[in-house]
C-alpha positions in Angstrom: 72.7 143.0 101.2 72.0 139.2 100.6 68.1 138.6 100.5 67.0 138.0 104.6 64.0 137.2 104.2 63.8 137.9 108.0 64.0 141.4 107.8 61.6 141.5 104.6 58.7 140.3 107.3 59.9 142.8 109.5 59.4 146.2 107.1 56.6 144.8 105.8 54.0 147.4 106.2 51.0 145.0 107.4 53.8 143.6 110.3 53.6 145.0 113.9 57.0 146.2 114.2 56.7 148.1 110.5 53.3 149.6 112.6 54.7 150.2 115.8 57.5 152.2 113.8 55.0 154.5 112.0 55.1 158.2 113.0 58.5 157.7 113.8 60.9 158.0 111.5 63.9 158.3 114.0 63.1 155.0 116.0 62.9 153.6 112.6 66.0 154.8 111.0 68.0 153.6 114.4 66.5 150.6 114.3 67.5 149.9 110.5 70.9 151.4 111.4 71.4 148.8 114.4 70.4 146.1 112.2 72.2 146.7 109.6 75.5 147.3 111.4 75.0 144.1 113.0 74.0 142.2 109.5 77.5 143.6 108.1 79.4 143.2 111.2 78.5 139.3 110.6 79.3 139.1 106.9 82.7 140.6 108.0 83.7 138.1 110.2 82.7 135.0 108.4 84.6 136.5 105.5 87.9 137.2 107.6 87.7 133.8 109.4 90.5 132.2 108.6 90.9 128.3 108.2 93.6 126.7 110.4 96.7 125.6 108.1 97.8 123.2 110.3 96.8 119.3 109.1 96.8 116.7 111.8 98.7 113.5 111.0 97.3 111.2 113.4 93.5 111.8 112.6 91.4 108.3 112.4 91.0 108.8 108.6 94.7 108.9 108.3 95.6 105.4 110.3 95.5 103.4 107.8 98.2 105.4 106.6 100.7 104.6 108.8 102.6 101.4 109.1 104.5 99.9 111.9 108.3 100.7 111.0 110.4 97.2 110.6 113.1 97.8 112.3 113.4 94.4 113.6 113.2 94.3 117.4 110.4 96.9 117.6 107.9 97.1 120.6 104.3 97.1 120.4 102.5 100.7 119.2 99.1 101.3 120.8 96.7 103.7 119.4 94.5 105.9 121.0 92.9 109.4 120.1 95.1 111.7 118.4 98.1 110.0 120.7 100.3 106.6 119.8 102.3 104.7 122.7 105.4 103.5 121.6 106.8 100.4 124.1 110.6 99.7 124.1 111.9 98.5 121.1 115.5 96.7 120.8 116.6 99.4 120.2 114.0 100.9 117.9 110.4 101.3 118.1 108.5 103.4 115.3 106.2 104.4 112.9 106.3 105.5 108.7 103.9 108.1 107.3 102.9 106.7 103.6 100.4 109.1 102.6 101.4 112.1 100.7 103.3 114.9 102.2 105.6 117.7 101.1 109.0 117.6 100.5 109.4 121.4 100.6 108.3 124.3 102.5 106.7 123.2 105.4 106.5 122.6 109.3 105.9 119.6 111.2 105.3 119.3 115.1 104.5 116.5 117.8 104.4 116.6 121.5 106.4 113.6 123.0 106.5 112.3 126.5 109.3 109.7 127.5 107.0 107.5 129.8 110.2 105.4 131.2 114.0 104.6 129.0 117.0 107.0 129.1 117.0 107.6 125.0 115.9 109.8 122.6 112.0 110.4 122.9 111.9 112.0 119.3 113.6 110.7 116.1 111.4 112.4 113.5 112.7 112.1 109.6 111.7 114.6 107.1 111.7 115.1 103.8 114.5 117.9 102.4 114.2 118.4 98.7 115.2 114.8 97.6 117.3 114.2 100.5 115.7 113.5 104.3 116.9 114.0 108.0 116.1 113.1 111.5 115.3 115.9 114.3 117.2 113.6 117.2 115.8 114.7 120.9 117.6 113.1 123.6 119.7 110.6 122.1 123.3 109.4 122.7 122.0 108.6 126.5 119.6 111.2 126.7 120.1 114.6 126.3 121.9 115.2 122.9 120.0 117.1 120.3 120.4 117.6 116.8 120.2 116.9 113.0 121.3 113.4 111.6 122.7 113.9 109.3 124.3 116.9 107.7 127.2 115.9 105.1 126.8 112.1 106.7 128.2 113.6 110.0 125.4 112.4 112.6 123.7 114.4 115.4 126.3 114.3 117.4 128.9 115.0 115.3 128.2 118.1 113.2 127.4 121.9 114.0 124.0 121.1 115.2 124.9 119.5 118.4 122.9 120.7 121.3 122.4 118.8 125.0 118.7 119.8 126.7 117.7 118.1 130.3 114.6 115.8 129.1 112.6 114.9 132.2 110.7 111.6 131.9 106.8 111.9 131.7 106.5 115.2 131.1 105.5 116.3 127.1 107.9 118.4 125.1 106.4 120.3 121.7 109.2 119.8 119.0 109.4 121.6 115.6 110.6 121.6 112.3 110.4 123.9 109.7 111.8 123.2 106.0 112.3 126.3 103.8 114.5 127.4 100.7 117.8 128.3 103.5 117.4 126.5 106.3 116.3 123.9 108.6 115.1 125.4 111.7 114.1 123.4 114.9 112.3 124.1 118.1 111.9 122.2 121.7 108.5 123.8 123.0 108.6 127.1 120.9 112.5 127.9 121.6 114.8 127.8 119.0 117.3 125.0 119.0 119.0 124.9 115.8 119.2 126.1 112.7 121.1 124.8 109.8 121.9 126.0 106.1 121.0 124.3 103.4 122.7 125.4 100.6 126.3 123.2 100.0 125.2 120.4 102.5 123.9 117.3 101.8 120.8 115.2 103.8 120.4 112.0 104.5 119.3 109.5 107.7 121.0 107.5 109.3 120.8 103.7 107.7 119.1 102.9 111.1 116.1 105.1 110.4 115.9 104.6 106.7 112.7 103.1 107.0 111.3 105.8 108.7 111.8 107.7 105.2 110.0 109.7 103.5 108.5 110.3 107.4 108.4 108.9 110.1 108.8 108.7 113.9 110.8 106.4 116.1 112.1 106.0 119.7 115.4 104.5 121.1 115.6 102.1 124.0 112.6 103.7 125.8 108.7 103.9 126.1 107.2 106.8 124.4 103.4 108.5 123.9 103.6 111.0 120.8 100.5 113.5 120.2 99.1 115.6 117.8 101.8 115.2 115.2 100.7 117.6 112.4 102.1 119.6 109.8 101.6 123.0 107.8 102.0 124.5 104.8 104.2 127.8 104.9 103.0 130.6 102.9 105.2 132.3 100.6 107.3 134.5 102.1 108.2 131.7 105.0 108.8 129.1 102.2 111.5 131.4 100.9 113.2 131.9 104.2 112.3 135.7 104.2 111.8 137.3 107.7 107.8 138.3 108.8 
């Protein structure tokens, strides 16, 4: 047991609760049993606390990291804490992530809220090995989703292809994981898509290639995006392997 020096004063024979133990041993040993139980039981749970993997992206420290994405007809990009309003852009409005971030084995996710437009609230890009793609939710008018692009066949024209009803002003989670098989992609925890990797080739749009190596953008329509953050997976994720 570390030295406490708390208990120390405690048994020492000259304290009052060493005397008010003498003559009995039992009280004694059940009071050196409950103490110690509860001086273990603490040790225990500051050794299995664990840290939380996920790293926010839009944490004050990290602003300075991000530039406004030059699209050329962009809106204006208000800041506030932990959250980013996008306005309308002409057509795009966005943002590009130059700090350091993985290019493999990893999840990133961002709650998005379509304040007013008829256009995709999230156009995330990703890194995937040395190539990139773009999580697409609600483009082509709305409600298409998918991955732009796989084999430089867009969102809306390749296997990923998925329509979901986006209400305006109301926040949506989206997902992304990156391992060794696949690209796998969530709208608030259910699974959307999930694409091979191996034999297909990634790459954005030439739209959104300034939104590489990440980045964020919105089409035609005013957006709020919060806590965008991303994780590490561990090792068995990274490889694709099942819990």
């Amino acid at each position: 047991m570390p030295n406490d020096p708390t208990i120390f004063r405690i048994l020492r024979p000259k304290s009052i609760f060493y005397r008010g133990f003498q003559g009995n041993r039992v009280l004694m040993g059940t009071f050196l049993g409950v103490f110690v139980w509860m001086f273990l039981q603490g040790s225990s749970w500051a050794q299995t606390e664990k840290k939380d993997p996920w790293k926010p992206l839009f944490a004050k420290e990290l602003k300075e990291k991000w530039n406004n994405t030059n699209f050329g007809g962009e809106g204006k990009i208000q800041w506030k804490e932990n959250e980013v309003e996008m306005d309308f852009g002409f057509p795009l409005t966005g943002l590009t992530f130059t700090g350091d971030f993985p290019r493999e084995g990893f999840e990133i996710e961002l709650e998005a809220n379509r304040l007013d437009g008829s256009d995709f609230l999230c156009g995330l890009t990703f890194p995937v090995g040395k190539g990139h793609c773009s999580y697409i939710g609600g483009g082509w008018g709305g409600t298409l989703v998918g991955l732009s692009c796989i084999d430089y066949n867009d969102a809306a024209n390749n296997s990923t292809t998925q329509f979901f009803d986006f209400e305006n002003k109301k926040w949506y989670k989206f997902r992304v994981r990156v391992d060794a098989l696949h690209i796998t992609c969530w709208i608030d925890d259910k699974e959307i898509v999930k694409q091979e990797r191996e034999g297909h080739e990634f790459e954005v749009r030439s739209e959104v290639n300034a939104s590489r190596p990440v980045g964020f953008a919105a089409y035609q329509s005013r957006v709020a995006v919060r806590n965008l953050r991303y994780r590490m997976l561990e090792a068995n994720e990274a490889a694709g392997k099942k819990p």
